[in-house]
Every structure is written in structure tokens, then in C-alpha cells.
N, CA, C and O atoms as a GROMACS GRO file, in nm:
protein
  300
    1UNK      N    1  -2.114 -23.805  -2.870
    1UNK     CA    2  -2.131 -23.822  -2.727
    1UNK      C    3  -2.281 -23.818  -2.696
    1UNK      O    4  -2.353 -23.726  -2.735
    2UNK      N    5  -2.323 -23.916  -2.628
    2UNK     CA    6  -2.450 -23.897  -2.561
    2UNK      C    7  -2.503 -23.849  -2.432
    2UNK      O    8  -2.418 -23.890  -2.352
    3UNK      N    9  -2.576 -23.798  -2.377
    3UNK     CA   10  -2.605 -23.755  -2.242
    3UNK      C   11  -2.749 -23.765  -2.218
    3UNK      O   12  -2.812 -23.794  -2.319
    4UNK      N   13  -2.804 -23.752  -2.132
    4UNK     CA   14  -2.967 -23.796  -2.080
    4UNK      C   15  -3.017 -23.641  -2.042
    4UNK      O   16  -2.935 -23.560  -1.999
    5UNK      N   17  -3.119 -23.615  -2.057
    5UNK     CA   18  -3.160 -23.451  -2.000
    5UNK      C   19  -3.329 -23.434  -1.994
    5UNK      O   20  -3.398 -23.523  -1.945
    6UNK      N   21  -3.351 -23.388  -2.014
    6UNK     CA   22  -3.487 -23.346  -2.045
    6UNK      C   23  -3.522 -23.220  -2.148
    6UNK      O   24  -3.459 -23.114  -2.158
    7UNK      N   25  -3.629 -23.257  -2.214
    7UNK     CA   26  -3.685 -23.214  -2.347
    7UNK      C   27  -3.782 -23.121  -2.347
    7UNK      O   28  -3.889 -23.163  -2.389
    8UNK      N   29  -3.780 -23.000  -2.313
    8UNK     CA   30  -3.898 -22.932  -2.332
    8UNK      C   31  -3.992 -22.957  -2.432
    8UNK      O   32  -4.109 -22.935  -2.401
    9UNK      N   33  -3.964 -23.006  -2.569
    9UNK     CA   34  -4.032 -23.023  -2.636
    9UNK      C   35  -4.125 -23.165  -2.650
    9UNK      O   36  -4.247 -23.172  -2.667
   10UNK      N   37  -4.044 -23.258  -2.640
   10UNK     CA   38  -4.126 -23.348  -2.545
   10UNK      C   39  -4.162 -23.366  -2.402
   10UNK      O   40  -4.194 -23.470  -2.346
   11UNK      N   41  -4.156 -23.297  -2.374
   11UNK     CA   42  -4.213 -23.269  -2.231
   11UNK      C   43  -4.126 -23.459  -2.127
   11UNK      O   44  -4.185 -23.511  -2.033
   12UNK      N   45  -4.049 -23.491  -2.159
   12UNK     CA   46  -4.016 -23.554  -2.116
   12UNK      C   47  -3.829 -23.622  -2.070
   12UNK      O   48  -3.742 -23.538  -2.088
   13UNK      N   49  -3.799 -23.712  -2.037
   13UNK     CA   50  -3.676 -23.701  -2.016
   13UNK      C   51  -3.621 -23.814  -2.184
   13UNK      O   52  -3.689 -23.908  -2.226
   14UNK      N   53  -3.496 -23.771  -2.246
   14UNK     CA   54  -3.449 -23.856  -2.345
   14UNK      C   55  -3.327 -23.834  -2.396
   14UNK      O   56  -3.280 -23.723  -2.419
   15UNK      N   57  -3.282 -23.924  -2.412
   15UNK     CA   58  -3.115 -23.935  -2.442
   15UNK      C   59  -3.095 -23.817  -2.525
   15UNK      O   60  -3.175 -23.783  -2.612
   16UNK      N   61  -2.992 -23.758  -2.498
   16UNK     CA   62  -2.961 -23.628  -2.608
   16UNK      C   63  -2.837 -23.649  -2.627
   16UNK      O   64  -2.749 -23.667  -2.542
   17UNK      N   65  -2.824 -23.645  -2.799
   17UNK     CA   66  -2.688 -23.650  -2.886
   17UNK      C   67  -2.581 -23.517  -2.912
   17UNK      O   68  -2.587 -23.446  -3.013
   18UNK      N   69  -2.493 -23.501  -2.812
   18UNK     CA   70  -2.407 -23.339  -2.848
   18UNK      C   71  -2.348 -23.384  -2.958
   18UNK      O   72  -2.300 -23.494  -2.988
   19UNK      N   73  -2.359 -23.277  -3.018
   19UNK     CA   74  -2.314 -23.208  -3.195
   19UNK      C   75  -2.237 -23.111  -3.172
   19UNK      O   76  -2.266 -23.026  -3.088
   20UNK      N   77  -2.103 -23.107  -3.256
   20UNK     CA   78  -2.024 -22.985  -3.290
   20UNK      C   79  -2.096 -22.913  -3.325
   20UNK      O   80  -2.183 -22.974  -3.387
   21UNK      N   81  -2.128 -22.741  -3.323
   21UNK     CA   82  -2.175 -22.674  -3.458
   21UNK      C   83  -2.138 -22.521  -3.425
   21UNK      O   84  -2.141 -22.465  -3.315
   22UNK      N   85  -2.092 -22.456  -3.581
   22UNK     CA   86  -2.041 -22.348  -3.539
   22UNK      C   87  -2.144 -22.201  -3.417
   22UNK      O   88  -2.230 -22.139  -3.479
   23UNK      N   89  -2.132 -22.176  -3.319
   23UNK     CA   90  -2.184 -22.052  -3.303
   23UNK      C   91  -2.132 -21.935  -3.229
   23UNK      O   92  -2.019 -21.938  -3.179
   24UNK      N   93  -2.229 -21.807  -3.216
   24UNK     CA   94  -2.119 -21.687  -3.212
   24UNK      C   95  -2.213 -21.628  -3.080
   24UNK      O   96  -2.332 -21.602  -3.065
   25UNK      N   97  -2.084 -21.624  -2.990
   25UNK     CA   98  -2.122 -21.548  -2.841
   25UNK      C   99  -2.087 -21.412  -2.890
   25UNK      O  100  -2.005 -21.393  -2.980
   26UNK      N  101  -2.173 -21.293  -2.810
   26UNK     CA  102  -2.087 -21.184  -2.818
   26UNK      C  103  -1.981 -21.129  -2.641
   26UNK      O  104  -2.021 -21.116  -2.525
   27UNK      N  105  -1.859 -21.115  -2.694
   27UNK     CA  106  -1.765 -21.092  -2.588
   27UNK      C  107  -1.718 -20.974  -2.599
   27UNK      O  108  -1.638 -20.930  -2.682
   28UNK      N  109  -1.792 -20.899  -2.473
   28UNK     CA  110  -1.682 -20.743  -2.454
   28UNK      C  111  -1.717 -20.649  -2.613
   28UNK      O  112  -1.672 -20.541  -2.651
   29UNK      N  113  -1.800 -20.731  -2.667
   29UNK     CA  114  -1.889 -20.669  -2.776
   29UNK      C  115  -1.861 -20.708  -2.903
   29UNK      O  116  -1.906 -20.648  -3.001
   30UNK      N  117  -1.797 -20.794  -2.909
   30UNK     CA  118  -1.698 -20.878  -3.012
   30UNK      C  119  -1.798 -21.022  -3.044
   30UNK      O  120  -1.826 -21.116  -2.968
   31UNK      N  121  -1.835 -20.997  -3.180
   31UNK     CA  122  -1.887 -21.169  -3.226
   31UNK      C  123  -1.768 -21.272  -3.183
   31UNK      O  124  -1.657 -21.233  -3.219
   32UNK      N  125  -1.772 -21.378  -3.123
   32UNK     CA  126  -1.676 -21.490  -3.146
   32UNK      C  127  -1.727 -21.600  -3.155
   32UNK      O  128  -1.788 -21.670  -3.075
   33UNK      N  129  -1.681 -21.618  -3.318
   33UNK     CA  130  -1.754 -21.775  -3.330
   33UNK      C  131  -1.658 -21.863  -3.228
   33UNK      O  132  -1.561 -21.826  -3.161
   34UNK      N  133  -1.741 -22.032  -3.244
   34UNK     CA  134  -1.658 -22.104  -3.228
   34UNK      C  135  -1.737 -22.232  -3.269
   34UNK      O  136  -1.837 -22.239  -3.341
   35UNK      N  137  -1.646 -22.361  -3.187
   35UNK     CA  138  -1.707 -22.475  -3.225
   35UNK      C  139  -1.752 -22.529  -3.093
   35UNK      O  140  -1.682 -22.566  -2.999
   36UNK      N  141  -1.936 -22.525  -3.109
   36UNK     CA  142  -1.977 -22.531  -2.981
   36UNK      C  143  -2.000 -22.667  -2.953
   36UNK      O  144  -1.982 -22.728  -3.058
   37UNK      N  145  -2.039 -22.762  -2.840
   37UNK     CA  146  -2.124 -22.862  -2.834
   37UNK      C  147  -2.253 -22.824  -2.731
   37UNK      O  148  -2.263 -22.792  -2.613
   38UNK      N  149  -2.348 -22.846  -2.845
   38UNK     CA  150  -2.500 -22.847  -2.830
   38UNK      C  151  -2.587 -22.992  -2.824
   38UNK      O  152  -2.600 -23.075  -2.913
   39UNK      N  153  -2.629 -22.992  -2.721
   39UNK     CA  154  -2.741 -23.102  -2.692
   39UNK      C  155  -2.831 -23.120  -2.810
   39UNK      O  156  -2.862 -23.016  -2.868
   40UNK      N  157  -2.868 -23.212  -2.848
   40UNK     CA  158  -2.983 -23.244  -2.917
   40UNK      C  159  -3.115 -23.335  -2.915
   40UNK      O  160  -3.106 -23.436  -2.985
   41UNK      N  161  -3.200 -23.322  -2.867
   41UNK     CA  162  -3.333 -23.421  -2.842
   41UNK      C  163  -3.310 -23.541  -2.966
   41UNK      O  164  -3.336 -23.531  -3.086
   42UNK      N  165  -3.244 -23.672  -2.881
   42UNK     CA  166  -3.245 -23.805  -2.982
   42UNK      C  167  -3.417 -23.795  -3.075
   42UNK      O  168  -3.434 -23.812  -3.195
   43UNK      N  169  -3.483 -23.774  -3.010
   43UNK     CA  170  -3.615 -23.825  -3.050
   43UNK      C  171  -3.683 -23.742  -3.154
   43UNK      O  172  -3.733 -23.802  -3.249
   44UNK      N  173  -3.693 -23.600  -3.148
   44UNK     CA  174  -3.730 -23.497  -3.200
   44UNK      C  175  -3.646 -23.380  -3.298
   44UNK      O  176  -3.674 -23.325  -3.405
   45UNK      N  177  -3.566 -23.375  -3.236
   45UNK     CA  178  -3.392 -23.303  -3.290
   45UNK      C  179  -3.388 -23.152  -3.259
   45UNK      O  180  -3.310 -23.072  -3.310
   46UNK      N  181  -3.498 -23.122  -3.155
   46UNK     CA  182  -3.473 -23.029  -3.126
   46UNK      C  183  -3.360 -22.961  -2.983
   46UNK      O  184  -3.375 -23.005  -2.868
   47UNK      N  185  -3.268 -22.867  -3.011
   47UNK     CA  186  -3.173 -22.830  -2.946
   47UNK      C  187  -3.220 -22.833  -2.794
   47UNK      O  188  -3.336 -22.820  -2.758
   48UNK      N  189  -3.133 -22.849  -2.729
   48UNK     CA  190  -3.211 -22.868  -2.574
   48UNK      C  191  -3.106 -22.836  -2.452
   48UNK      O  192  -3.002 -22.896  -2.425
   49UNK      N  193  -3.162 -22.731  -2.391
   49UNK     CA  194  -3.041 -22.635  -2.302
   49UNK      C  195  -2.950 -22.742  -2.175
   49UNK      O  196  -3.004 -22.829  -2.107
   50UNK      N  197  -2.825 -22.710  -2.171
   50UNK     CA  198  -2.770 -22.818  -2.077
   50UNK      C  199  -2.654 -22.696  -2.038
   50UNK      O  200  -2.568 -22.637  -2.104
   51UNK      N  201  -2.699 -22.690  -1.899
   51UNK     CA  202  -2.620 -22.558  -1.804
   51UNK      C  203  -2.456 -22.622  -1.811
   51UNK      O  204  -2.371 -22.537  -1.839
   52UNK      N  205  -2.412 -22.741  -1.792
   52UNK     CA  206  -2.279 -22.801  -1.827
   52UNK      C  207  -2.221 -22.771  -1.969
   52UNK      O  208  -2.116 -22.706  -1.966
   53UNK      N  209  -2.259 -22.799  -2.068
   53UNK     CA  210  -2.220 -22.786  -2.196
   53UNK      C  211  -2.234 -22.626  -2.217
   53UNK      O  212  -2.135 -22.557  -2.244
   54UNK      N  213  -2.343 -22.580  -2.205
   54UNK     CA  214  -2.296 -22.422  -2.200
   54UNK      C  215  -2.229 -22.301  -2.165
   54UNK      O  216  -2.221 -22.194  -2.224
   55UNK      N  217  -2.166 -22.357  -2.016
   55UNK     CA  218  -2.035 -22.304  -1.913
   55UNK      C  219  -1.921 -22.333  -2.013
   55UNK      O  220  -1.824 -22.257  -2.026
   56UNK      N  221  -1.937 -22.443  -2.078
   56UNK     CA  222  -1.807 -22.489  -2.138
   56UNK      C  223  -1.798 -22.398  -2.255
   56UNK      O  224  -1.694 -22.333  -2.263
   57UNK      N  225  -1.905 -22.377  -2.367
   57UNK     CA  226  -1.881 -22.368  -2.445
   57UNK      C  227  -1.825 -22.195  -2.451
   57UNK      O  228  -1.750 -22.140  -2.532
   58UNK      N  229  -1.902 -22.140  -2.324
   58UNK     CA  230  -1.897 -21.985  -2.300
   58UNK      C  231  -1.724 -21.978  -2.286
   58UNK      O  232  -1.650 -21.905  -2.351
   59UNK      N  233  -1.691 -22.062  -2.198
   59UNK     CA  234  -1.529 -22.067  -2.161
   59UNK      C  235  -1.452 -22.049  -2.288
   59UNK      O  236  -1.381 -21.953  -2.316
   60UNK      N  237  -1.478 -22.158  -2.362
   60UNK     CA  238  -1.455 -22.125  -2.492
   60UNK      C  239  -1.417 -22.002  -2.579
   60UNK      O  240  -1.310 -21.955  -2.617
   61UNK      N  241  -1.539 -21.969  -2.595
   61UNK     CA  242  -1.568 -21.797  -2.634
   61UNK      C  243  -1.464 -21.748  -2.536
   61UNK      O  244  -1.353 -21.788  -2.571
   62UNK      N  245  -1.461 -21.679  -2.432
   62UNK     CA  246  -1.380 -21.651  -2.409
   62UNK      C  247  -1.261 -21.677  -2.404
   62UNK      O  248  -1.198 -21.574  -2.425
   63UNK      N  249  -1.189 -21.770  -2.384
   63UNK     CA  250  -1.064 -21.810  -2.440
   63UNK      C  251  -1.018 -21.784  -2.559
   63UNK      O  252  -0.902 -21.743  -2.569
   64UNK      N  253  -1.082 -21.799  -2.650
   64UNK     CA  254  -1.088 -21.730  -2.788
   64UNK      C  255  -1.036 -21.560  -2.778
   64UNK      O  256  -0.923 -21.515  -2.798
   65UNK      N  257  -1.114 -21.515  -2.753
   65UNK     CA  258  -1.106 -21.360  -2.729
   65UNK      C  259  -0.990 -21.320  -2.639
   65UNK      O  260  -0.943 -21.209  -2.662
   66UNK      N  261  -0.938 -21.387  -2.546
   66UNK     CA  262  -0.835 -21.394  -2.482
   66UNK      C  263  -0.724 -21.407  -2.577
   66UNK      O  264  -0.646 -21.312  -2.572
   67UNK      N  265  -0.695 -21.507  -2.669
   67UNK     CA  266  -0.592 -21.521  -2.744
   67UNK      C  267  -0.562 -21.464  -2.858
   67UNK      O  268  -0.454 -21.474  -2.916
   68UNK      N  269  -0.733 -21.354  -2.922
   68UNK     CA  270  -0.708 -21.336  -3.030
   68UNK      C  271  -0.663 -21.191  -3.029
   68UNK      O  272  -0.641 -21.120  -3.127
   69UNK      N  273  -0.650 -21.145  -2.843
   69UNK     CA  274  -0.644 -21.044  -2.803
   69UNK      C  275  -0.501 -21.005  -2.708
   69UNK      O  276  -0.457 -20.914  -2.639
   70UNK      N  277  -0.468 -21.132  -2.754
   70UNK     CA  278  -0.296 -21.146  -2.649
   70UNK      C  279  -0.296 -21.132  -2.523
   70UNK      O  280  -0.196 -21.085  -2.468
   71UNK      N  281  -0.415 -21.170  -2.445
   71UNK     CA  282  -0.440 -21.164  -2.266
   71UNK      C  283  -0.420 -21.300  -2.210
   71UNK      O  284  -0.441 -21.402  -2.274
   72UNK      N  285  -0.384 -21.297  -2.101
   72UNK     CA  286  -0.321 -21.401  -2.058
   72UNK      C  287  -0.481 -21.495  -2.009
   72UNK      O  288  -0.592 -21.471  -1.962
   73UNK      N  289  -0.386 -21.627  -2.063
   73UNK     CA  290  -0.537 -21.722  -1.999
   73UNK      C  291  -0.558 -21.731  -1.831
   73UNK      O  292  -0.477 -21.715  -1.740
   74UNK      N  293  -0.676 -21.758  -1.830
   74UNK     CA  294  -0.750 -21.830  -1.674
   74UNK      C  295  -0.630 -21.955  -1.732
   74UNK      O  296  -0.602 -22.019  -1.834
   75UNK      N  297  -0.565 -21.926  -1.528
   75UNK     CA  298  -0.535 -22.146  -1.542
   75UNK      C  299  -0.604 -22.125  -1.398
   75UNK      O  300  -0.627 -22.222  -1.326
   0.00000   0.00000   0.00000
């Protein structure tokens, strides 16, 4: 998937490629990995923060911890 953002590292705006990749929030004090999607600077390849993809991926994490903990989900 592609998305457009801006690059701190290039100091400019450029298409950014989200990537699966494993990482670990801590929840309620609990590591929980998961499988995140992270932005990536097309140009440079450096990771690049996107407040959308990160709500999601947090949801995630928690949902995780929710199920691995037998609590009922957010609908």
C-alpha cells in the first residue's frame, strides 16, 4: 500500500510505502507483539510517523491483549 506524508528526514513531502513488520507495544504492562503497518520514506527508507496507521496499529495491540486475556472486545 502506498500513502503520501511527509519525511522528516527529507525534510520534504514523498510517497511512503506501508510494510508489515513485527512490533511490541507495552499493554497494562504486558509486551504485545503484533503485525504492525509502518510507513516508510519511498526515497530514503526511513520509518516515518503517520497518526492514522498508528491508532490502528495501537487498536491492534490492544485487541490482542483483550483476547489473550478473555475480555470482551470494543464493537
Amino acid at each position: 500500500m502506498m500513502k503520501e506524508g511527509y519525511c522528516p528526514n527529507c525534510d520534504a513531502r514523498r510517497k511512503l510505502l506501508v510494510k508489515l513488520i513485527d512490533e511490541t507495544y507495552p499493554v497494562r504492562g504486558e509486551p504485545i507483539t503484533i503485525k504492525a503497518e509502518v510507513a516508510f520514506c519511498e526515497k530514503c527508507g526511513q520509518d516515518v510517523f503517520d497518526r492514522e496507521l498508528d491508532s490502528a496499529n495501537l487498536e491492534r495491540a490492544y485487541a490482542e491483549y483483550r483476547q489473550r486475556k478473555g475480555l470482551p472486545s470494543r464493537n
